[in-house]
N, C-alpha and C positions, 0 to 999 in steps of 0.2 A: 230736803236733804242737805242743803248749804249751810241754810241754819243752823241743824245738828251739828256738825261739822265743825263750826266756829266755837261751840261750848266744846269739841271734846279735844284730848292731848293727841301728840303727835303719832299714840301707838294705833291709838283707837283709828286715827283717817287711814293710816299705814294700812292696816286692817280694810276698809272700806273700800281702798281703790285696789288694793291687790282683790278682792270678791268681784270689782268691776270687772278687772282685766280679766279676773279668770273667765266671766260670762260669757266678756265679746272673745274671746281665743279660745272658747269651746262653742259659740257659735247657736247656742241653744236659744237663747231669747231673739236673739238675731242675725241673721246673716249680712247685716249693712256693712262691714268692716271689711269681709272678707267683698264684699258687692265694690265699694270704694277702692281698694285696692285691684281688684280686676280692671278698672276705669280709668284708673290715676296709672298703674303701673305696666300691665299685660297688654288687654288691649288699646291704650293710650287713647279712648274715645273721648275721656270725660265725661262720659255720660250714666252715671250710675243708676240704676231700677232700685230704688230706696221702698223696703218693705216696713210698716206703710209708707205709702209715698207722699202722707201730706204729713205736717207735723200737728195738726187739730185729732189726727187719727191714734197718735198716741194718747194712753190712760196713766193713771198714778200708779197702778198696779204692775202696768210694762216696765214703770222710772224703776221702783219700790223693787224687783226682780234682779235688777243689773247689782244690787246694796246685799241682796239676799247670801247668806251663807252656801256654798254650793253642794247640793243636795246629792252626792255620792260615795261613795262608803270610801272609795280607792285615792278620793279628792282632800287632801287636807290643806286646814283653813289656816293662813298666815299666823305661828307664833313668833313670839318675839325674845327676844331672852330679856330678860333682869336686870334691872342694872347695876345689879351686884355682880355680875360678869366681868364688867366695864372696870379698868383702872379708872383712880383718880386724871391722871392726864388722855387717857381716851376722851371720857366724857366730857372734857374742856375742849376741844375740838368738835362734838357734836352741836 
């Protein structure tokens, strides 16, 4: 996924980490965020219950999930506008 990542432009990652975020903030692939934040913040244990809890227990297909475009009809996927949008002096600030 890194890899990938380093051949593509800035829209293409933009795209990739908003599909992450959406994953972990809808919770589907995993509950470890919202697990983490219970532990760091609510109950102040530290002690989070990480599902799976080793990391040998993770597959390429759990990573490959979090990248995935999100699979619901009401869910739309990060567009980007053009950069025909953008003045000349916008875009020299990006």
């Amino acid at each position: 996924m890194i890899r990938e990542g380093r051949l593509q432009g800035v829209g293409q990652c933009l795209i990739r980490e908003y599909r992450m975020v959406s994953h972990v903030m809808r919770g589907e692939v995993s509950k470890d965020f919202f697990e983490g934040c219970r532990a760091i913040l609510l109950d102040k244990d530290k002690n989070p219950k990480w599902e799976p809890s080793r990391l040998e227990q993770i597959n390429e297909s759990m990573v490959e999930q979090y990248f995935s475009k999100v699979d619901d009809e009401e869910w739309e996927d990060l567009k980007l506008p053009t950069k025909s949008v953008f003045s000349a002096s916008s875009l020299s600030k990006l």
